[in-house]
C-alpha positions in Angstrom: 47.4 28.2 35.7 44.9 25.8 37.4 43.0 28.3 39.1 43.0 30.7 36.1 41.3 27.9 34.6 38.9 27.2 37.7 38.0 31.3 37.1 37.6 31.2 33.8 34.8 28.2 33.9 33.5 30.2 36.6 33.1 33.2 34.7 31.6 31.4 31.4 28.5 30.1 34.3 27.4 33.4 35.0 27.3 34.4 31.9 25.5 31.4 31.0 23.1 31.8 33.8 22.9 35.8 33.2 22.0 34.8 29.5 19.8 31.9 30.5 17.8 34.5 33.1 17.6 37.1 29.9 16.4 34.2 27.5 13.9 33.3 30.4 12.5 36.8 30.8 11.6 36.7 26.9 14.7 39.3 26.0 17.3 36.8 23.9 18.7 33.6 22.5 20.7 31.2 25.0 23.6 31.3 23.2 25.4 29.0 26.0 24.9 25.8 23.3 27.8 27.7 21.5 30.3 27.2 24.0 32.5 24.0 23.7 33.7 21.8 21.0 32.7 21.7 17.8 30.4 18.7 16.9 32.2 15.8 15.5 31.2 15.1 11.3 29.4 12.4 10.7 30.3 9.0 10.1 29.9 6.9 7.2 27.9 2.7 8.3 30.4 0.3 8.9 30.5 -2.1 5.6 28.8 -4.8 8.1 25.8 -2.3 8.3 25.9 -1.7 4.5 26.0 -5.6 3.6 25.9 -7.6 6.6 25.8 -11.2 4.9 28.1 -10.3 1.5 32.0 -9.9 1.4 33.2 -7.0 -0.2 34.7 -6.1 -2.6 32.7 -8.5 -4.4 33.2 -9.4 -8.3 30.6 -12.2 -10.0 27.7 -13.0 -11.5 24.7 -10.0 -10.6 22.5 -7.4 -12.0 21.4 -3.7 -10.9 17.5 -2.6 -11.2 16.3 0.9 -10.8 12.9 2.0 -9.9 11.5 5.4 -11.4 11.2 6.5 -7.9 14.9 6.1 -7.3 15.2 2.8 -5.8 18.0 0.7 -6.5 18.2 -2.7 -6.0 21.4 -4.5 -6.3 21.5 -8.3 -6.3 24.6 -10.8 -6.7 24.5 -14.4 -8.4 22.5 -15.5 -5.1 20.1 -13.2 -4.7 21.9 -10.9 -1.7 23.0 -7.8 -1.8 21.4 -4.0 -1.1 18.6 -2.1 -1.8 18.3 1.7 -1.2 16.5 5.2 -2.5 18.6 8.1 -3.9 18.1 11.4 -3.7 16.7 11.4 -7.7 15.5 14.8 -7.9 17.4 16.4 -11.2 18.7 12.9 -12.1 19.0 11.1 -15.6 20.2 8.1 -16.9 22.5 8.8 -19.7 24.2 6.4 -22.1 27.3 7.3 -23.8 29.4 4.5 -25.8 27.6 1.6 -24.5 28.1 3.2 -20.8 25.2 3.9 -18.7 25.5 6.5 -15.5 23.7 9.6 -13.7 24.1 12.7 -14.5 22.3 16.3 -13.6 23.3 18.0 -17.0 19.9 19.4 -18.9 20.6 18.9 -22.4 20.8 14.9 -22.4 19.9 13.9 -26.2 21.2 10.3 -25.2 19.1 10.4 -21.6 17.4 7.0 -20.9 15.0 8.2 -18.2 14.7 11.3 -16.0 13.7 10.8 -12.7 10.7 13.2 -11.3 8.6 12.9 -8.3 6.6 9.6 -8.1 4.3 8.9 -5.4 5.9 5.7 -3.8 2.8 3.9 -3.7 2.7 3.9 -7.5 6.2 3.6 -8.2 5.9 -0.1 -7.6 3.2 -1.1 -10.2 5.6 1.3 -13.0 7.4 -0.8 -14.8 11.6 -0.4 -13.7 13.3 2.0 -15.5 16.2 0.2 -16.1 18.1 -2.9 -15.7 20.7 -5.2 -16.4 22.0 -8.5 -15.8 26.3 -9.1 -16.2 29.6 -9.4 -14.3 29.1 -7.4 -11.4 31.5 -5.2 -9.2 30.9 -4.2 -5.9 33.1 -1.6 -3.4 32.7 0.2 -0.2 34.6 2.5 1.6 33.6 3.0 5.2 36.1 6.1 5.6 34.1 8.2 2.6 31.2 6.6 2.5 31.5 6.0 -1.4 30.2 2.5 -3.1 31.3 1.5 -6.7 28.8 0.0 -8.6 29.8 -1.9 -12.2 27.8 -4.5 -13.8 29.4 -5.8 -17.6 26.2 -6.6 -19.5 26.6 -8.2 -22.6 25.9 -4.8 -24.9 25.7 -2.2 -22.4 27.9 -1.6 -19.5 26.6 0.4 -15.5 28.8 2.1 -13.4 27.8 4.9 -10.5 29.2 5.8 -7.7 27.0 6.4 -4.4 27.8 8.0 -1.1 25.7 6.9 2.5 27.3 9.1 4.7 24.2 11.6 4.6 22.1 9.1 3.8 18.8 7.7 6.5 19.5 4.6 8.2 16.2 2.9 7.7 15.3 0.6 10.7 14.1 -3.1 10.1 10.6 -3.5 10.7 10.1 -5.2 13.7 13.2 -3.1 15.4 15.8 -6.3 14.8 18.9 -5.3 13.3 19.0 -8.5 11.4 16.2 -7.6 9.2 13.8 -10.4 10.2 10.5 -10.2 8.4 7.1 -10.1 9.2 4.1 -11.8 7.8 3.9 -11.2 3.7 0.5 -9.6 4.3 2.0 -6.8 6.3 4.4 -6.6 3.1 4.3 -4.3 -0.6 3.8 -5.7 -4.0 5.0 -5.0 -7.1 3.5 -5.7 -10.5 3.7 -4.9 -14.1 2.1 -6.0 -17.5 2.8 -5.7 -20.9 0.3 -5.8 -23.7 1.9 -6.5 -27.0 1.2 -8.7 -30.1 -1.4 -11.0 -30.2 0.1 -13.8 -28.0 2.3 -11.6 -26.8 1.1 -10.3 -23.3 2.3 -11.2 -20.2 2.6 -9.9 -16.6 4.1 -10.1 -13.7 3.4 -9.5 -9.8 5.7 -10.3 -6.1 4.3 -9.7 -2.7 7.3 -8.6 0.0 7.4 -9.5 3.7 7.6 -5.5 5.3 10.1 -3.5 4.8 11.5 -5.5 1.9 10.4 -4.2 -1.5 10.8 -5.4 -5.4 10.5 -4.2 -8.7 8.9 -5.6 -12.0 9.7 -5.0 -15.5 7.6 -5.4 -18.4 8.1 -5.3 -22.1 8.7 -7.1 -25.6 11.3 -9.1 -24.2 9.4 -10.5 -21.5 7.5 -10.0 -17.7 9.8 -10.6 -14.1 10.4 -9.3 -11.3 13.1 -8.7 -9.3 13.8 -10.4 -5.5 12.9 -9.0 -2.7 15.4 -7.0 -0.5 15.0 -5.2 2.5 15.7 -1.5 1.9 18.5 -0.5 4.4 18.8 3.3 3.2 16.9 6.4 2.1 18.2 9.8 0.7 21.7 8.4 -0.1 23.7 10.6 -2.5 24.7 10.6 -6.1 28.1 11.4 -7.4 27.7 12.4 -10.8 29.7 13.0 -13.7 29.2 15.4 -16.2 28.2 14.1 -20.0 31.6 14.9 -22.2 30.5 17.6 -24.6 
């Protein structure tokens, strides 16, 4: 059995270096990548990659704010938490009883904003699409890659569910996996401004130490901006559900 084995290898390397001479002659592919194993899937970040200073699960105080160019920034009742980009293309925000979540249906009479390409360099001076502030559940599953997101707002309820296994590890600026920042010039600002009733303007505006980002939000009920957070993912995925017909 041993040296069948030993003459089988030894057949699959001339063939390899027959094809490789063929491939090198300009006549075919290689097709010697083929043989062996198949590659293993992909593995979803450890939850100390995904939130490296906040226990999870996590219930308490928080709010969720989303950027028109698919940013979402989640914060808890001290200001940590996770920001990241979605994949937005095709995305709305629907609300339906009071509940607000993604979907990709077409026909969304009760659609709150749908998301289209924005040039991130604008995105940040467009006032957030949506946001709100409430009791705020957080869960991660390093097997699937799936987060739960809830926040309980006082007339609205968020809930989505998110997946980072596909999703592009984004690196902190200065190559330190702790995130350390850099000098707030090197950073991005964020600003909005609302121009309402007489006396009833405001703005508002937050400069960023690199790779950390904000957003701002401007209307009748006021001018802020959210904290800054270091965005630790791009192109993460959106499990949606269907609206109910």
């Amino acid at each position: 059995m041993f040296r069948a084995k030993r003459a089988i290898s030894a057949v699959l390397i001339v063939a390899c270096l027959g094809i490789a001479a063929v491939r090198w002659l300009g006549h075919g592919e290689s097709v010697c990548a083929q043989v062996g194993p198949a590659s293993a899937d992909r593995s979803a970040p450890k939850v100390t990659n995904v939130f490296p200073t906040l226990d999870v699960p996590y219930d308490g105080l928080g709010s969720v704010w989303i950027g028109p160019d698919g940013l979402v920034m989640i914060e808890t009742g001290d200001h940590d938490g996770l920001a990241f980009k979605f994949k937005a293309t095709g995305l709305a925000l629907v609300e339906r009883d009071a509940i607000v979540s993604f979907s990709k249906g077409k026909n969304l009479e009760t659609a709150i904003h749908r998301f289209g390409v924005v040039n991130s360099e604008e995105a940040a001076k467009i006032s957030i699409v949506y946001d709100i502030p409430g009791y705020l559940t957080l869960d991660y599953d390093e097997a699937t890659g799936n987060l739960e997101v809830r926040v309980e707002g006082a007339k609205q309820s968020f809930r989505a569910r998110f997946n980072l296994k596909n999703a592009t590890v984004l690196q902190s600026p200065n190559g330190r996996s702790d995130g350390t920042a850099q000098e707030a010039a090197d950073g991005t600002s964020c600003q909005c401004r609302y121009d309402g009733p007489p006396g009833g303007n405001c703005s508002a505006s937050k400069t960023c130490p690199a790779g950390y980002d904000c957003r701002c939000r401007c209307d009748q009920l006021g001018c802020t901006c959210s904290s800054c957070s270091r965005v630790r993912f791009d192109a993460v995925d959106v499990l949606t559900e269907e609206p109910l017909e």
